[in-house]
TORFI-764878 format. One line per field, with one value per residue (C-alpha): z, x, y. Coordinates in Angstrom, 1 decimal, decimal comma. Each point is the difference from the previous one (the first is absolute). Example, Ala and Ser with C-alpha at 12.3 -4.5 7.8 and 13.67 -1.06 7.14 Angstrom:
BEGIN
up	c(7,8/-0,7) .
east	c(12,3/1,4) .
north	c(-4,5/3,4) .
END
This chain:
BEGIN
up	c(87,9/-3,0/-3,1/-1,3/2,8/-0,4/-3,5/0,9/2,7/-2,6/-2,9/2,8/1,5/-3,9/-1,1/3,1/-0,3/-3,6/1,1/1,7/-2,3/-2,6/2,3/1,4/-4,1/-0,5/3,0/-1,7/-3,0/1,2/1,9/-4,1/-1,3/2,8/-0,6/-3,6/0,1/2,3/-2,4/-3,2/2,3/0,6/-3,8/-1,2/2,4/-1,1/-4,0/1,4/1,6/-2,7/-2,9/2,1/-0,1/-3,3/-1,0/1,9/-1,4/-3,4/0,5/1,1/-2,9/-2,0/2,3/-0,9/-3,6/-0,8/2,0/-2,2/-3,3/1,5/0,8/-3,3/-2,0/2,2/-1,4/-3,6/0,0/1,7/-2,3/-3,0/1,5/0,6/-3,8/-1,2/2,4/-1,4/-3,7/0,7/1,6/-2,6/-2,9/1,8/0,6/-3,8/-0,8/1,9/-1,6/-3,3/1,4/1,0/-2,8/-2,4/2,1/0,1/-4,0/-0,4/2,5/-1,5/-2,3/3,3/2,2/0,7/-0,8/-0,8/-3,0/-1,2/-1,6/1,8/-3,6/-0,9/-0,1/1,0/-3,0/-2,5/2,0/-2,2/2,3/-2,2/2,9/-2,3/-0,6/1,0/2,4/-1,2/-2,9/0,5/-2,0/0,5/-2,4/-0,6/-2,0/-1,4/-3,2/1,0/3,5/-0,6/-2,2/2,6/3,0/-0,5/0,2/0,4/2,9/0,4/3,9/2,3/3,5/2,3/3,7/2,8/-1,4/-3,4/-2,6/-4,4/-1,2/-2,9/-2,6/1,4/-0,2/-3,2/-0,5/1,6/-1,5/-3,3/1,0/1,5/-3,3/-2,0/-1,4/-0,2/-3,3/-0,7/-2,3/-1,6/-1,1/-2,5/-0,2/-2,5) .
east	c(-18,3/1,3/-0,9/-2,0/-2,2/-0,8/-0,8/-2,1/-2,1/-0,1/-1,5/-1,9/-1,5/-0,4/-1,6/-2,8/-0,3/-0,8/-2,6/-1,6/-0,5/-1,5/-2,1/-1,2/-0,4/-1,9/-2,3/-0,8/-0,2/-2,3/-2,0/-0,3/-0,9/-2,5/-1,5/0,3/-1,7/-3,3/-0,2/-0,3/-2,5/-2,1/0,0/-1,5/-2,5/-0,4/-0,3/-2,1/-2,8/0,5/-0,4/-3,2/-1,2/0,5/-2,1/-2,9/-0,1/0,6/-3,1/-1,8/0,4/-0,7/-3,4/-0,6/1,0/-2,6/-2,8/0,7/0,1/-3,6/-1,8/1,7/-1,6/-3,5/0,4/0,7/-3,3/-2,0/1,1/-0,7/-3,5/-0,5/0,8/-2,3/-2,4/0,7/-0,5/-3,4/-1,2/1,7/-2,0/-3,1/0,2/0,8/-2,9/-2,6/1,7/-0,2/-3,9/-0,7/1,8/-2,6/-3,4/1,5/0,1/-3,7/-1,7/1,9/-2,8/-2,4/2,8/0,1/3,7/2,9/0,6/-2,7/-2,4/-3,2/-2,3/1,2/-2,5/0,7/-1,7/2,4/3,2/0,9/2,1/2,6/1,7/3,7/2,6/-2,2/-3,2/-2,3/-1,1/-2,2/-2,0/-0,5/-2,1/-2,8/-3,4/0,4/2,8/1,2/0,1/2,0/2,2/1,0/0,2/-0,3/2,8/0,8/1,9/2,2/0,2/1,4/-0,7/3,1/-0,2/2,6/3,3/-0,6/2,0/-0,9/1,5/1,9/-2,6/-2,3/3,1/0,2/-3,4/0,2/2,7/-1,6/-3,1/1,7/1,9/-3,6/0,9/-3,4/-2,2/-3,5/-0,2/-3,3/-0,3/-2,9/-0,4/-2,0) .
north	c(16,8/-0,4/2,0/-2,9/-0,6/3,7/0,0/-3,0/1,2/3,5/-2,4/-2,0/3,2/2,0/-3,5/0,1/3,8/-0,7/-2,9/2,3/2,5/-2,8/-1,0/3,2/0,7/-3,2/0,5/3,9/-1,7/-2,5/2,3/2,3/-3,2/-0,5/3,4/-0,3/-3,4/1,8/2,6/-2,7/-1,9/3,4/1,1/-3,2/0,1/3,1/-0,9/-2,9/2,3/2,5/-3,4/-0,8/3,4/0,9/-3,7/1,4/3,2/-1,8/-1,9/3,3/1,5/-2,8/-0,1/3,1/0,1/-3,3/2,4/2,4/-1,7/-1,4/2,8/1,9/-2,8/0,5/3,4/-0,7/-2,3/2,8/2,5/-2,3/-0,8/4,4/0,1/-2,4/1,3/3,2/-1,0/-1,7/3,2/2,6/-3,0/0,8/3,9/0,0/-2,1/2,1/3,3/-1,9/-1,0/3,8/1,2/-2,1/0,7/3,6/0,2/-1,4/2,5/3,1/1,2/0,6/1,9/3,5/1,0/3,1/-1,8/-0,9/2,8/0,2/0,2/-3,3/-2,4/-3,7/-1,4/2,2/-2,2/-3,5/-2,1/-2,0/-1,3/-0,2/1,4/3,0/-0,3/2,7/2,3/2,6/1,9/3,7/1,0/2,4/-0,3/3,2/-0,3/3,3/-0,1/-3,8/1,1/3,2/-1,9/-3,8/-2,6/-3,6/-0,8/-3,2/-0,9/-2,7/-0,6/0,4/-1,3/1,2/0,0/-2,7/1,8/0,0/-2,8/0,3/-0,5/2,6/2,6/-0,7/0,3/3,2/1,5/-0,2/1,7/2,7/0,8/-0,2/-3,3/-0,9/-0,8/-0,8/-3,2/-1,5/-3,4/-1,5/-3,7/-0,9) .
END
């Protein structure tokens, strides 16, 4: 054989050898691709139930967001109707305190009371009503006995908690520092 047959049958045999080996490459790398190509398919089904899912648990919570914004705005209204409520009944409780306050002030001559000395006499009590209710006269027939012991009271009426108002602290603060003076007027 000659030397060129032999380098033929080398190339020959080198070239098929090399066939092989593509092919056997090709079929591996069409068998990767293969795999490859499963997995893609698998992850977007995947993405597609996960898409799906997260769409229904979007409109879950958008369910439930619009039932809360609902019953928050059921609230709001019932609140607003407690309050009002409220206000009507604190209007009336203040109007019968006002009312018992007022009944109180014209039956305070004729009570039995701490404050109130028991030798005064309800006919000796002028009601003025403003900015003080009552003044009472303690006096004494006797000049001597008057001048000793008798006085003139100014007095208000107080209910529960009701406070002075500022007028009548006024008021009182000047008779508690003696600012008080005797005046008589003749109209002719």
């Amino acid at each position: 054989m000659n030397a060129e047959v032999q380098m033929m049958i080398i190339f020959l045999v080198a070239s098929f050898l090399s066939i092989l080996y593509l092919l056997r490459l090709l079929e591996k790398k069409e068998s990767d691709f293969a795999d490859t190509l499963l997995d893609l398919r698998e992850i977007n089904e995947a993405l597609l139930l996960d898409k799906e899912y997260s769409r229904q648990m979007q409109a879950e919570k958008d369910e439930l967001i619009y039932g809360l914004q609902v019953h928050s705005q059921q609230m709001v209204e019932e609140i607003e109707s407690v309050q009002a409520e409220a206000r009507k009944q604190k209007g009336r409780a203040q109007s019968a305190h006002t009312s018992k306050g007022q009944i109180l002030e014209k039956w305070t001559p004729f009570l039995t009371h701490k404050q109130i000395d028991p030798h005064w006499r309800a006919e000796d009590w002028s009601f003025l009503g403003q900015p003080i209710d009552y003044v009472v006269f303690d006096w004494h027939k006797d000049k001597q006995k008057n001048l000793a012991e008798g006085k003139i009271v100014l007095l208000d009426v107080k209910a529960a908690k009701s406070q002075l108002t500022t007028k009548q602290r006024r008021i009182r603060d000047l008779i508690v520092q003696g600012s008080v003076e005797w005046r008589e007027i003749r109209l002719d």
